[in-house]
C-alpha positions, 0 to 999 in steps of 0.5 A, a space after each residue: 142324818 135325815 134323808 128323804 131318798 125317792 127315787 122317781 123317773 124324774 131323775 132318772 129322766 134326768 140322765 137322758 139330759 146329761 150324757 146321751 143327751 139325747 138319743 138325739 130326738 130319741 127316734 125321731 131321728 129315728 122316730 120315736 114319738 108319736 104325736 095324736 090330736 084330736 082327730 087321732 081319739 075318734 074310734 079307730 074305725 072312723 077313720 078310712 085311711 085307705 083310698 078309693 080307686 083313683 081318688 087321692 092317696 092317704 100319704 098326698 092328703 096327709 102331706 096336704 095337712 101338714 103343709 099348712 103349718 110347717 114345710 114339707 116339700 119332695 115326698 117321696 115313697 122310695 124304701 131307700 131314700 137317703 132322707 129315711 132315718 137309719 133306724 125306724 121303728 115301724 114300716 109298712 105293713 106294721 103297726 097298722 101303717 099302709 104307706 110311707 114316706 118322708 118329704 124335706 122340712 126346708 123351713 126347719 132344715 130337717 126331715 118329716 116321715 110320714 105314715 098313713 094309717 086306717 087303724 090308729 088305735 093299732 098304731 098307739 098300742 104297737 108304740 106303747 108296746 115298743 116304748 114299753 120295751 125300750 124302757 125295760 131294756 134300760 131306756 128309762 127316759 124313753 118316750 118322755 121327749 116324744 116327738 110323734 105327732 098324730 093326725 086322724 089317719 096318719 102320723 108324722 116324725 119331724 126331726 126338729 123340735 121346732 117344726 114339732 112345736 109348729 105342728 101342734 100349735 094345729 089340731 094334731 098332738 103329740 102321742 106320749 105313752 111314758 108314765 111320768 110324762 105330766 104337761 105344765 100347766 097351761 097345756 092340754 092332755 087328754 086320752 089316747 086311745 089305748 090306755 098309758 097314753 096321751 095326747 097333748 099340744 106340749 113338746 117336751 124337749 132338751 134342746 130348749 126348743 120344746 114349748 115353753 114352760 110357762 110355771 114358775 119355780 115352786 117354793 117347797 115351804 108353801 102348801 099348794 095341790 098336790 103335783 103329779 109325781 109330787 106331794 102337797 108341798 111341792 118337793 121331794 125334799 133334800 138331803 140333810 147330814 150332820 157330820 162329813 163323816 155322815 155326808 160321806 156314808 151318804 154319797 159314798 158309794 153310790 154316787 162319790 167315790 170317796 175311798 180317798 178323802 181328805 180334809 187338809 188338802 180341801 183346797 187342792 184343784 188340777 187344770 181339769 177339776 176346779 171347784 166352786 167355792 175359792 178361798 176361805 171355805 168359812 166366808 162361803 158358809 161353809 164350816 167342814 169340806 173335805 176332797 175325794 179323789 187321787 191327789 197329785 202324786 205320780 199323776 196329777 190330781 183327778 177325779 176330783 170332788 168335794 164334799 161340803 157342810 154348810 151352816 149358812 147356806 144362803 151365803 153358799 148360794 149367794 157366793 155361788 151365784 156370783 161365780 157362776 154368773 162371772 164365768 157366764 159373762 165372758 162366752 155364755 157358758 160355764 166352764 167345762 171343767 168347772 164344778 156344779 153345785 149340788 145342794 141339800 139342805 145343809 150339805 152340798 157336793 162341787 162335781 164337774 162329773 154329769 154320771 156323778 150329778 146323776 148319782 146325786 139327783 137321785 139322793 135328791 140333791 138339786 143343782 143351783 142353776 143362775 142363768 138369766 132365763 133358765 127353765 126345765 121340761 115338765 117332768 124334771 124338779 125346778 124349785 126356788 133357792 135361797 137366792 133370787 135369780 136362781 133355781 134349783 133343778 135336776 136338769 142340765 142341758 
């Protein structure tokens, strides 16, 4: 059997993208993505965020700015505004923040917090360090979806990505300080003012309205520069076994349980686990399958998944795609307890599990993804199938 097992955030940035995802906007809800522009890389010093006797406050200047590229009506300063996210990771008095407040986004039916602050560089450093922390508390994805976006002397957290997007198509950026954070080609980086940090004109985001992902799916084959977080081919390879005996050892366990596995009853389904592939397992490419999980006895069957080795794998994908895209004509979506194909190069598992999918992303098994349109977040794999018309990704929506 020959594995290339890596792991890299990438994957692990993928389970943001199942089961919680989201952290909704991953303290922009609850502000948890700084943006920075331009402005925001002068020396912190430069900036005089705080107002001369009766001049103009720092809040009603930054509400000025903002206010030429998104909504941002009825600030107000008020500790208990009921429009304040519930959790905040900063406030006045902190992180270098001399004001606050938070003002209606009414174009994009949400919410903008707005801090004022003369020490920017304070302010990248407390987010870093906060994003540091929240990451070693298990977080591993956080801050890789930032939505705080920064100005000279001030920050603000909008709640929708959309207004987001519309915010830095201005000269404000969004301030990341995530490790395998990379923008696709075609959008700006460049340093923050603290190390581990930058700032870009990308909205990464897992709702699909983030900015587009303008690159188009990578052939492993083809030799091309090296990608940060990536080889020179552009894959981090998939998982290959020779047997269902070596597939088994492979996923079990730390992906599929598979204490309970049988082939002759392969073909068994229960009203909440269907599999891919229907019929003769042969005319799908397919020459072992086998289930694991609790077959139907006092129970009905569940925890269902079935593990596959595949000696053509084109047709597996052909076949797959036809499925996939017959579920997707009735309502747009795929059916909730309908399986997902994870592929390697000559093995695949059929789950409907997303902590499952997580465990396999990080063995290195790709989804087969066929939705017309479909593209990932920088940050997540998305290479060429077999088959045109889909894609093979470790990010689900």
């Amino acid at each position: 059997m020959r594995l290339r097992i890596r792991r890299t955030l990438a994957a692990a940035a993928a389970l943001a993208a199942l089961g919680t995802l989201a952290t909704a906007c991953q303290d922009s809800a609850k502000p948890d993505t700084p943006a920075a522009g331009p402005a925001a890389t002068a020396p912190s010093g430069a900036s005089a965020s705080a107002s001369a006797p009766g001049s103009e406050s720092a809040l009603a200047r930054a509400q000025k700015h903002v206010q030429k590229f998104a909504s941002c009506e009825d600030m107000s300063t008020d500790p208990k505004d009921p429009r304040l996210p519930s959790a905040e990771f900063t406030n006045v008095g902190k992180w270098g923040v001399t004001e606050r407040g938070v003002c209606s986004d009414k174009t994009g039916h949400g919410e903008i917090v707005v801090y004022a602050t003369p020490d920017m560089k304070a302010f990248q450093q407390a987010y870093k360090d906060h994003s540091e922390a929240r990451r070693g508390a298990g977080e591993t994805d956080y801050g890789l979806f930032s939505r705080v976006i920064v100005g000279k002397d001030f920050v603000v957290t909008p709640t929708r990505t959309k207004t987001a997007v519309a915010l830095v198509d201005s000269d404000l950026r969004v301030l990341t300080c995530h490790p395998s954070y990379f923008p696709p080609d075609g959008y700006h980086r460049e340093k923050a003012l603290v190390e581990g940090c930058s700032l870009g004109d990308f909205v990464n985001s897992t709702d699909g309205e983030g900015s587009r992902n303008l690159e188009v799916p990578r052939d492993p084959s083809t030799e091309g520069p090296e990608k940060p977080g990536q080889p020179a081919t552009g894959s981090l390879g998939l998982p290959s076994a020779g047997s269902l005996a070596e597939l088994k050892k492979l996923v079990h366990p730390h992906s599929v349980d598979c204490t309970n596995m049988s082939t002759q009853d392969a073909a068994v389904r229960s009203i909440d686990y269907k599999p891919v592939i229907e019929g003769d397992p042969r005319a799908w490419g397919v020459k072992e399958r086998a289930v694991c999980g609790d077959l139907a006895g006092e129970r009905r069957a569940h925890n269902l998944n079935w593990l596959d080795v595949v000696s053509d794998m084109r047709t597996l994908q052909t076949r797959a795609k036809a499925a996939q895209l017959a579920d997707l004509k009735d309502d747009g979506r795929l059916m909730a307890t309908g399986s997902k194909l994870m592929v390697g190069t000559n093995v695949a598992v059929e789950t409907n599990s997303p902590s499952i999918r997580h465990g396999l992303y990080q063995l290195q098994f790709l989804y087969l993804n066929c939705e017309p349109g479909f593209n990932a977040p920088a940050g997540y794999r998305l290479e060429k199938s077999l088959v045109e018309g889909c894609v093979l990704t470790n990010f689900e929506r």
